[in-house]
N, C-alpha and C positions, 0 to 999 in steps of 0.2 A: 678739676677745680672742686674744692668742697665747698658747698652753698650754705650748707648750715653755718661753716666758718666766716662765712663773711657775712653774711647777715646778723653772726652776732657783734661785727663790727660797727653795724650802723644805729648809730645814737639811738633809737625810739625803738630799735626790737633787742639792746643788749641785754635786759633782764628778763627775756624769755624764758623759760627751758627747752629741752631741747627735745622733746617731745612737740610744743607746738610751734619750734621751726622746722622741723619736720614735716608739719603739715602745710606750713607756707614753702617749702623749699618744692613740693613737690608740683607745685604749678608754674615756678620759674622756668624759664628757656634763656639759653644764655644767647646776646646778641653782640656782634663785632662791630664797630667803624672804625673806617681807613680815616687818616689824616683827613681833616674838610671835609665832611663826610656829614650827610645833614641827617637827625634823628626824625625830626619833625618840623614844622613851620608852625606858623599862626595862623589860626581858623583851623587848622585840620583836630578830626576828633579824634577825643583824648582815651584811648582804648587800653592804654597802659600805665605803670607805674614802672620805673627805672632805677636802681641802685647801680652805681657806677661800681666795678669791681676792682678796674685799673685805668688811668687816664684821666682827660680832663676834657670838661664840655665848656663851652660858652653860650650860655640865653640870651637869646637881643629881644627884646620883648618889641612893643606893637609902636613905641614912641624912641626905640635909638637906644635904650639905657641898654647895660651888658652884665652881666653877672658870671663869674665865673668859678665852676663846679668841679670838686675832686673825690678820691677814691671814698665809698664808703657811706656817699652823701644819696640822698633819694629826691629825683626829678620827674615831674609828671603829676605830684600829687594833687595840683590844687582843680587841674582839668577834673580829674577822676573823680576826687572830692565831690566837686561843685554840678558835677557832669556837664557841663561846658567844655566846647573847643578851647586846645591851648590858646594861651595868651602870649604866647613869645615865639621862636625859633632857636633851635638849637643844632649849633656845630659841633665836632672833636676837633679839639684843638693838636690832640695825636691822639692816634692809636689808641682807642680805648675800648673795655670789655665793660660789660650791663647785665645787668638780671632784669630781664623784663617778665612781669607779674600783671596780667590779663584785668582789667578794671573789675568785673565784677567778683570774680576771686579775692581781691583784695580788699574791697568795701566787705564784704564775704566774713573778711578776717577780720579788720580791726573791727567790727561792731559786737564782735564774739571777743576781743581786747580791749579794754576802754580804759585802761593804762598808755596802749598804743592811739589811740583816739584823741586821748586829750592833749599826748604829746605829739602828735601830727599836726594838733590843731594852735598848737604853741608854735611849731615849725612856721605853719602855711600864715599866723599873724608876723611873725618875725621880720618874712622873707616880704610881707607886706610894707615894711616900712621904708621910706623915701629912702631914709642914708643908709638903706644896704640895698635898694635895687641899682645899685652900678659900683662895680669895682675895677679897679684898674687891672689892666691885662696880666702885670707882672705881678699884681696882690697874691702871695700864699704859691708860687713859681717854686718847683722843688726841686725840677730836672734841668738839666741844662748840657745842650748838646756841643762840640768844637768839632770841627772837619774842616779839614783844606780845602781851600777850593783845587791846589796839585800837590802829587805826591811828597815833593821837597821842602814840604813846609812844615817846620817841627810841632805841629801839632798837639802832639799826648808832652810835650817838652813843655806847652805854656799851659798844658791843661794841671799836670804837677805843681807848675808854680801857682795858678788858681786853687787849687788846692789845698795848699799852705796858707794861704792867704783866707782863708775861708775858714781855720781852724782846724784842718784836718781831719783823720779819721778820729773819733769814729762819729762825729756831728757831720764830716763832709765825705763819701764813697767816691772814688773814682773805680772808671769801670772801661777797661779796653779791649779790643778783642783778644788781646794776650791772656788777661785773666779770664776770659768766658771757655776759650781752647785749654785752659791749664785746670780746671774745675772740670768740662764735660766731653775733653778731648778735643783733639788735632781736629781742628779746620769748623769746630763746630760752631764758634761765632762766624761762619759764613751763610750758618742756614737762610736758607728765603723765607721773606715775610710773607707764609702760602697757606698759613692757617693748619700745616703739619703738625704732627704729633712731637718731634721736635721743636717747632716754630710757638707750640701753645707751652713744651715746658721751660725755652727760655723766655717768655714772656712775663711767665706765673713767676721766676725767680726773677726778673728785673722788678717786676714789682712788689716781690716780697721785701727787697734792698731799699726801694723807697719808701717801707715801712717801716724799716727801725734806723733808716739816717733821715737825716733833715733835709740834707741835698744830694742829690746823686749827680756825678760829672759823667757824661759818656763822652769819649774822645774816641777820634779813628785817624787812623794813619794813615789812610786815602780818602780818595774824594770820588771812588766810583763802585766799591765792593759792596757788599751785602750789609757786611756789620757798618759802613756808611750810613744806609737806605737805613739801616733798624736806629740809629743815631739821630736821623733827624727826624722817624716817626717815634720815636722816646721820648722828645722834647718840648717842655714849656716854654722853653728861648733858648734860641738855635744862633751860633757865632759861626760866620764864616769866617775863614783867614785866607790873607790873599797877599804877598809878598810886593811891594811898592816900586820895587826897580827891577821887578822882571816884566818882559812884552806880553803885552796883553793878548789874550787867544783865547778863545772860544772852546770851557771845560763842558766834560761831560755833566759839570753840578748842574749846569746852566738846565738842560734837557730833564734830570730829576725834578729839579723845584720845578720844572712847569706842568708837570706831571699830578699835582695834587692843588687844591684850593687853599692856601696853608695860610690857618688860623693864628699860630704860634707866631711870637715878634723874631724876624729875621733879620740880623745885624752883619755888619761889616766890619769886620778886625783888616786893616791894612797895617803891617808890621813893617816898619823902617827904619835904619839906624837911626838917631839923631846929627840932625845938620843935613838928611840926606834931601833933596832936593824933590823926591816923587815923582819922576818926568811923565809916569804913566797915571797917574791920580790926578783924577777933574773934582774937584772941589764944590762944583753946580749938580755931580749928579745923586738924586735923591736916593735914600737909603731905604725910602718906603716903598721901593719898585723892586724887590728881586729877582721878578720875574726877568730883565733888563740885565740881570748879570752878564760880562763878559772881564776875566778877571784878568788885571785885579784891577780896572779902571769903575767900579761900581759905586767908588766913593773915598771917604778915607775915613780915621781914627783920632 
């Protein structure tokens, strides 16, 4: 990962040079969370400063409101600032990478920047006001995952048509494990998500794609393989598909999603002809439980 590169990504340190992100780069440590994965809570002290590098967070602050944080953005500051305990809690929404920069270190820096100072402090009034501490969950949503809930379900076939529909390349990426194995070799969109030297360079190139498109689509053409699992921690809104007039059976998806605290809105695509009748689709059951999946009776479309 180069730190200097991405710091000069984020708003209030772009017109550094790079002699003194060099001097800020060199107190970062870089930190990982899994899907649902808490960074901090409320009341705990504020010992850091955070620059997202990949991914997205969600702040529930102390009264319910939600704010919701992507690549490039800095979190943590107002604690450090103010030296007070945060004031909110924060989840990933998926998989996301952080530059975490030690409190005193960075009080450290921007008082010795006062370019950086006044525009942290334009930040931390901004983020103060009513109509932006809550956004909706799908506000600013760039990734969007498709996976079957079974093999037979044409899957990367509806993810094309979203595609299209979307405006195409090069405002909309689609992204399957064909194209990851046809760029870095055979079988290599199966890497495990293990924190590998492999596993950290397709990360760094997925999220390089969500920096020069608008939207990136990941599709998989199962519902149980590797490049699945990395599908739905890639995702802002995650679609499952689930075929209307096949028997209902108890997938392996079931056992993944219960496996993570998942932040990300989870939906139900049930795909059936028209005039088809549904015999398997209950119409009562709620689509905000998917922990509950057993496909494809989870709901309908």
């Amino acid at each position: 990962m180069d730190i200097i590169k991405t710091l000069r990504k984020v708003t209030i340190l772009a017109e550094l040079d790079d002699a003194v992100l060099q001097g800020l780069a060199s107190v970062c440590r870089t930190k990982y969370l899994h899907t649902g994965q808490r960074l901090y809570q409320a009341n705990d002290p504020a010992h850091h400063v955070y620059i997202i590098v990949y991914g997205r967070l969600k702040l529930t602050s102390t009264t319910g409101l939600s704010t919701y944080l992507g690549h490039h953005e800095i979190i943590g500051e107002m604690g450090v600032i103010s030296r007070h305990p945060h004031h909110g809690t924060v989840h990933a929404i998926r998989d996301t990478a952080l530059l975490a920069i030690p409190q005193q270190q960075f009080t450290d820096f921007i008082y010795k920047q006062p370019n950086v100072l006044l525009a942290l402090s334009r930040l931390i009034i901004a983020r103060s006001q009513p109509e932006l501490q809550h956004t909706h969950a799908m506000s600013h949503s760039r990734t969007l995952s498709i996976v079957p809930a079974a093999p037979q379900i044409p899957a990367i076939h509806l993810a094309e048509k979203l595609t299209e529909h979307l405006q195409r390349w090069p405002h909309v990426r689609l992204i399957t494990a064909a194209h990851v194995d046809a760029l870095f070799g055979s079988g290599f969109s199966q890497t495990p998500l293990d924190y590998s030297a492999d596993d950290l360079k397709l990360r760094l190139w997925l999220a390089s794609l969500e920096e020069k498109h608008c939207y990136v689509l990941y599709a998989a053409h199962s519902h149980s393989d590797e490049w699945a699992k990395r599908c739905l921690h890639q995702a802002d809104r995650i679609l499952i598909l689930a075929e209307a007039n096949l028997t209902p059976i108890h997938t392996p998806l079931v056992d993944v999603l219960n496996q993570h605290q998942w932040q990300s809105p989870i939906e139900l695509v049930v795909l059936r002809s028209e005039g088809d009748p549904s015999t398997y689709t209950r119409m009562e059951t709620a689509l905000s439980s998917p922990r509950s999946l057993f496909y494809p009776s989870m709901g309908t479309s």
